[in-house]
C-alpha positions as CSV (number, residue, x, y, z in Angstrom):
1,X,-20.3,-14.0,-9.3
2,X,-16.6,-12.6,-8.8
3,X,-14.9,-13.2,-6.0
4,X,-14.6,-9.4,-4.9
5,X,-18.7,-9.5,-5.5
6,X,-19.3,-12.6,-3.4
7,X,-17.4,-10.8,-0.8
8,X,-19.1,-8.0,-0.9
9,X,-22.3,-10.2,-0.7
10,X,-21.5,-12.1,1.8
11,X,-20.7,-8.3,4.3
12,X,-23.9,-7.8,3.4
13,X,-25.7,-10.4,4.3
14,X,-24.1,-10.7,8.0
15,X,-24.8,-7.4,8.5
16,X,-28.5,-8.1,7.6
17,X,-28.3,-10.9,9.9
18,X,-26.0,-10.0,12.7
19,X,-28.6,-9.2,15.9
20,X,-25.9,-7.2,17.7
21,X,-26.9,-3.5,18.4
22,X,-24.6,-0.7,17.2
23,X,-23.6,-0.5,21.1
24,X,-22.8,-4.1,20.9
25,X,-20.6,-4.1,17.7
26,X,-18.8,-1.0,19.4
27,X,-17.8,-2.7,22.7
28,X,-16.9,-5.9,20.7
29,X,-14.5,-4.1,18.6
30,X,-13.1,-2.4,21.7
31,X,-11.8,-5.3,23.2
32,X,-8.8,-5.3,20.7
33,X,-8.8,-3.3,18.0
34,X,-6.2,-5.4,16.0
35,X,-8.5,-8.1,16.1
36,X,-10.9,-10.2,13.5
37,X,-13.8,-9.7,16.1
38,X,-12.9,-5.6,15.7
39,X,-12.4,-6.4,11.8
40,X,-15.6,-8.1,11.5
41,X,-17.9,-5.6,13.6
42,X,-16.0,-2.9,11.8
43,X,-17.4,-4.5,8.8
44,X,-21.0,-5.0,9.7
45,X,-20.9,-1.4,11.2
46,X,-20.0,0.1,7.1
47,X,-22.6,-1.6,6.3
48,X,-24.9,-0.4,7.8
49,X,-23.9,2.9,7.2
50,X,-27.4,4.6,8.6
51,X,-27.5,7.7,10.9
52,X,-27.5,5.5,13.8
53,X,-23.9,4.1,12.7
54,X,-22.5,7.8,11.0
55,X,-23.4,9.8,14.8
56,X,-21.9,6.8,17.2
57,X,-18.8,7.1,14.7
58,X,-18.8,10.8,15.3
59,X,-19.2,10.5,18.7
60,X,-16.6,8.2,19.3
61,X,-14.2,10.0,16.8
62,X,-14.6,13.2,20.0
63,X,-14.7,10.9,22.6
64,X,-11.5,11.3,25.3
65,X,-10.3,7.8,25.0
66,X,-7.8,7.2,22.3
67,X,-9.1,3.6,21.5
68,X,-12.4,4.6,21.2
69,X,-11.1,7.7,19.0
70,X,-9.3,5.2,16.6
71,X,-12.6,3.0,16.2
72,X,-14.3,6.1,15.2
73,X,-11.6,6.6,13.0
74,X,-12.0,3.0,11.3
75,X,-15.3,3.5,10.9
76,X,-15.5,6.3,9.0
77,X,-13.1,4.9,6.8
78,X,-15.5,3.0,4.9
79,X,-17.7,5.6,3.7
80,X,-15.0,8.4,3.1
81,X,-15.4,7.6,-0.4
82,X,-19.0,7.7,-1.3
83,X,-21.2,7.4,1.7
84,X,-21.0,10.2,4.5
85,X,-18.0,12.2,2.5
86,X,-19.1,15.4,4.2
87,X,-19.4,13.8,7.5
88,X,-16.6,12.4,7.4
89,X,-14.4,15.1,6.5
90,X,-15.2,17.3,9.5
91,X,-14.3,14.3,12.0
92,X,-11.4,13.1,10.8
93,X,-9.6,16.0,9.6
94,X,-9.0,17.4,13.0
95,X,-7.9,14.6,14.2
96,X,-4.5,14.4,12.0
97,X,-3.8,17.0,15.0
98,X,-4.6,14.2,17.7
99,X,-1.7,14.3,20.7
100,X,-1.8,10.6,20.5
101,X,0.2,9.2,16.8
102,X,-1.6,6.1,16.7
103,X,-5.0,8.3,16.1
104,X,-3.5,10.7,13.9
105,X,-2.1,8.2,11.8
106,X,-5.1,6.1,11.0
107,X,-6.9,9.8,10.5
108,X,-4.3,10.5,7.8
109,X,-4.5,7.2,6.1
110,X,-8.7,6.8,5.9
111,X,-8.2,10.4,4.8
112,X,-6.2,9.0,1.5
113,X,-9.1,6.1,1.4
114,X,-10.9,9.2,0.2
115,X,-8.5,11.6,-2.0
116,X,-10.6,14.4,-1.5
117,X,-8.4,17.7,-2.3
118,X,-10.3,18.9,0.7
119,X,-8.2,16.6,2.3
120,X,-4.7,17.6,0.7
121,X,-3.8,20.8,2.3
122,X,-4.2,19.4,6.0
123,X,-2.3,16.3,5.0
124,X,0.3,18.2,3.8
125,X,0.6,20.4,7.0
126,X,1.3,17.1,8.7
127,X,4.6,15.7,6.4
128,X,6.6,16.8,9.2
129,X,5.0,15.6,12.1
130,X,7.6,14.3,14.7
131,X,5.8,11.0,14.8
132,X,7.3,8.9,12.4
133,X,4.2,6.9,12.2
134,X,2.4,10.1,11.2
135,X,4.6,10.6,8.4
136,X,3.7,6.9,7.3
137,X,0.5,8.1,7.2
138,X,0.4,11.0,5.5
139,X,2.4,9.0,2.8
140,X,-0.1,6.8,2.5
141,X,-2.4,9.0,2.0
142,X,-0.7,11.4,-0.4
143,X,0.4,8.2,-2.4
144,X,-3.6,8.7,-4.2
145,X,-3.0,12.2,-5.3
146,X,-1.2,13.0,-8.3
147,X,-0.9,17.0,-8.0
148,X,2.0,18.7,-8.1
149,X,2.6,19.9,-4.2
150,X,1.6,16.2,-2.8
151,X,4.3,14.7,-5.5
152,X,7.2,17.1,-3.7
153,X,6.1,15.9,-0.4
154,X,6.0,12.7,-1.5
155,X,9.6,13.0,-3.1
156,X,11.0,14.4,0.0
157,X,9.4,11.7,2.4
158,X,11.0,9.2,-0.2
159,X,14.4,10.5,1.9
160,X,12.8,10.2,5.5
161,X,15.2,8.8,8.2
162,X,12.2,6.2,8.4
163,X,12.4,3.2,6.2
164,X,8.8,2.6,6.4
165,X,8.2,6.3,5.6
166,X,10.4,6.2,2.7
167,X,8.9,2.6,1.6
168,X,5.4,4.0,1.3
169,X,6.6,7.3,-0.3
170,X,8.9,6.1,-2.6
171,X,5.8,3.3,-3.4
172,X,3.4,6.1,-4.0
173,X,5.6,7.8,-6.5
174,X,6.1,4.7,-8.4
175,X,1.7,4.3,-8.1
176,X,1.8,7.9,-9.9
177,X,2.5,6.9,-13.4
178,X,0.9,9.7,-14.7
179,X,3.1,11.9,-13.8
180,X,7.4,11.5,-15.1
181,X,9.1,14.1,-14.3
182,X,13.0,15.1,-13.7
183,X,12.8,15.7,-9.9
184,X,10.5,12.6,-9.9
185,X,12.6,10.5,-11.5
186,X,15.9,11.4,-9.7
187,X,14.0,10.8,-6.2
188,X,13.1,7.0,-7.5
189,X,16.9,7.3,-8.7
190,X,18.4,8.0,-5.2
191,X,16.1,5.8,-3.9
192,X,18.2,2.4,-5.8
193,X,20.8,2.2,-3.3
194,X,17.9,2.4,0.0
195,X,19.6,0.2,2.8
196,X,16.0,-1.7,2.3
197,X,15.6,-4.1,-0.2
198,X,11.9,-2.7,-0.7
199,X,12.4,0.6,-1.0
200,X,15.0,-0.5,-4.0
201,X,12.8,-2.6,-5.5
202,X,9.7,0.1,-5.4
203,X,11.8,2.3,-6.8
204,X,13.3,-0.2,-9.8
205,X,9.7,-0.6,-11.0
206,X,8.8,2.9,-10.8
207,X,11.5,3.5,-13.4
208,X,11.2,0.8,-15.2
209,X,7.5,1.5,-15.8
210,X,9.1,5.1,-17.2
211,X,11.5,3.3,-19.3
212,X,14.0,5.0,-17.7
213,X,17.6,3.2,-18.5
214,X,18.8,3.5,-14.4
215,X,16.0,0.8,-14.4
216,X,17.8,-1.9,-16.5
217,X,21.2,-2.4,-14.2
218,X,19.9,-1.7,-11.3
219,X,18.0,-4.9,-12.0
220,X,20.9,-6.5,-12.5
221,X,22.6,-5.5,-9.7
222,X,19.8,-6.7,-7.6
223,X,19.5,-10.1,-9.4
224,X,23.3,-10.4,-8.8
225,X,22.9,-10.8,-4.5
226,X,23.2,-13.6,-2.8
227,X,20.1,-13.4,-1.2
228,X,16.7,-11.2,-2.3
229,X,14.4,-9.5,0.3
230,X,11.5,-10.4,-2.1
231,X,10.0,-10.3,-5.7
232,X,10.3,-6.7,-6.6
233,X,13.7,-6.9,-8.6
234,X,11.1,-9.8,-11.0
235,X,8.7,-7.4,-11.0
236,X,11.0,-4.9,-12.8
237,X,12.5,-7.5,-14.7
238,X,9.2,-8.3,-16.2
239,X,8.6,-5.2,-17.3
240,X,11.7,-4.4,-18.9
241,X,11.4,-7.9,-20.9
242,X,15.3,-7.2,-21.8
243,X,17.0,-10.3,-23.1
244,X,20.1,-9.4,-21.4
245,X,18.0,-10.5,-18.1
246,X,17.3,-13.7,-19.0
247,X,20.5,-15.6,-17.6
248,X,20.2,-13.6,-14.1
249,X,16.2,-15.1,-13.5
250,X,17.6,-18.8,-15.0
251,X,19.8,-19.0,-12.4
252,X,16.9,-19.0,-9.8
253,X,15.7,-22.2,-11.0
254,X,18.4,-24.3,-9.0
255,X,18.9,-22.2,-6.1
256,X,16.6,-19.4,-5.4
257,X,18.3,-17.7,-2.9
258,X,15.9,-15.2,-1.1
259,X,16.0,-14.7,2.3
260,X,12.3,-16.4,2.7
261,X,9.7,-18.4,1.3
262,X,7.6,-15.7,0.3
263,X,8.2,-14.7,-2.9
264,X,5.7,-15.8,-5.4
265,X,7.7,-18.2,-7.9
266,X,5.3,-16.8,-10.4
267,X,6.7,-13.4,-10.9
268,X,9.7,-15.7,-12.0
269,X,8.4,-17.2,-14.8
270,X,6.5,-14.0,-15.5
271,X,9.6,-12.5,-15.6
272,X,11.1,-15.7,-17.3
273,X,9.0,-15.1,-20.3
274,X,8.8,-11.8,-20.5
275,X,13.3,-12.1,-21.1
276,X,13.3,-15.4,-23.2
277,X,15.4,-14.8,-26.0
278,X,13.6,-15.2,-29.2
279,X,16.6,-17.6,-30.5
280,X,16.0,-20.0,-27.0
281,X,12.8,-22.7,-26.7
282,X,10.8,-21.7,-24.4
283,X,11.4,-25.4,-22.1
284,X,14.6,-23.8,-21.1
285,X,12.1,-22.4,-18.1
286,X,9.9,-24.9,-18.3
287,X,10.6,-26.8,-14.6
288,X,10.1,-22.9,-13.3
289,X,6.8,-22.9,-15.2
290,X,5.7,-25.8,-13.9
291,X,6.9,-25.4,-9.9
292,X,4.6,-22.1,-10.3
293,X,1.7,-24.4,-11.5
294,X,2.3,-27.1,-8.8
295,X,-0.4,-26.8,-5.4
């Protein structure tokens, strides 16, 4: 069994097992909605995923308290796709109109769990909310749909005053692969200079997967800081697999210099081997390879 499957086995068999009523999973989860013990009574509550669980999640979603709105919300979330669709639609749709942003924002994004096009027009309605966390949102969301009117609002939320905003827009255009166009292209283009090392390196590997040539020195530029904000400018680098890379990554062996631990020395050697020069052995990376390999 995969892991995704055993996961999916193992939900399944504590919600079989779990003795708490729907009321109970409910007021557990209310206690902090942030927390595992919300996560995991979320969880058993999808599950579920009877009548019982579909009408307390619509009940909640109209409910006066905000919290117990959001729950409502996050419930419905896991069945916008396949189970309740309908249902689910017709709760959470209004609430992308909710006076308080938190709701309204987890409305927008279990709406993109979804990508219904019943969905589109009412998320686009909403690119302009005043709440910034609305607009991350409804970027999220947009970021699964590939037509035409949700790829210009996603281009102009790539220039949103909010870097998160523009992170999760410019990400969604790079996600869009499908679709290369000019105005496409020269919103990833503008987006190579962002203040925010992310939103740089979302939009490096958007182009680069176009083959677009902005991709190649912006890469370089990136590789050239004295400190990195992550893995993204590998990523790219990867992709390209352009020779002319290969002494930029090298350098990394000694002394990566990114700001933390986080980055994954993997996309190094990934990116490593994907630049080698065919007239170098391949132990020239060989410590990198190994570090990755290391526990």
């Amino acid at each position: 069994m995969s892991e995704p499957e055993d996961h999916i086995a193992n939900n399944r068999q504590r919600s079989a097992t779990d003795p708490r009523t729907t009321e109970e999973l409910i007021a557990d989860a209310l206690v902090d909605l942030e927390s595992d013990q919300a996560g995991e009574a979320v969880s058993v509550l999808h599950e579920r995923g009877t009548i019982v669980e579909l009408r307390a999640a619509q009940e909640l979603c109209a409910d006066p308290d905000s919290d117990r709105r959001e729950l409502g919300v996050k419930i419905l979330r896991g069945w916008i796709e396949d189970l309740h669709v309908d249902e689910s639609l017709a709760s959470l749709i209004p609430l992308l109109d909710d006076v308080v942003p938190d709701v309204a924002s987890e409305a927008a994004v279990a709406l993109g769990f979804g990508r219904d096009r019943r969905a589109l027009g009412p998320l686009l309605a909403h690119m302009d909310h005043w709440d910034s966390s609305v607009r991350w949102g409804v970027a999220s969301a947009l970021s699964g749909y590939s037509d035409p009117e949700a790829i210009a609002a996603l281009i102009t939320l790539s220039r949103d005053e909010s870097i998160d905003v523009r992170n999760w827009a410019t990400f969604g255009l790079r996600l869009r692969e499908e679709v290369d166009t000019p105005a496409l292209r020269q919103a990833l283009i503008d987006r190579l200079d962002d203040e925010d090392g992310e939103v740089r390196g979302e939009a490096m590997i958007g182009l680069a997967r176009r083959h677009d040539p902005h991709a190649l020195p912006a890469v370089r530029a990136e590789l050239a800081l004295e400190e990195l904000d992550g893995d993204w400018a590998f990523e790219a680098a990867e992709i390209l697999a352009d020779p002319s890379l290969y002494a930029d990554l090298l350098r990394f062996n000694e002394n990566p210099p990114w700001k933390t631990d986080s980055t994954p020395i993997y996309y190094l050697v990934a990116a490593l081997k994907a630049c080698r020069p065919a007239n170098i052995d391949a132990e020239a990376d060989a410590d990198t390879d190994a570090e990755s390999d290391s526990p």
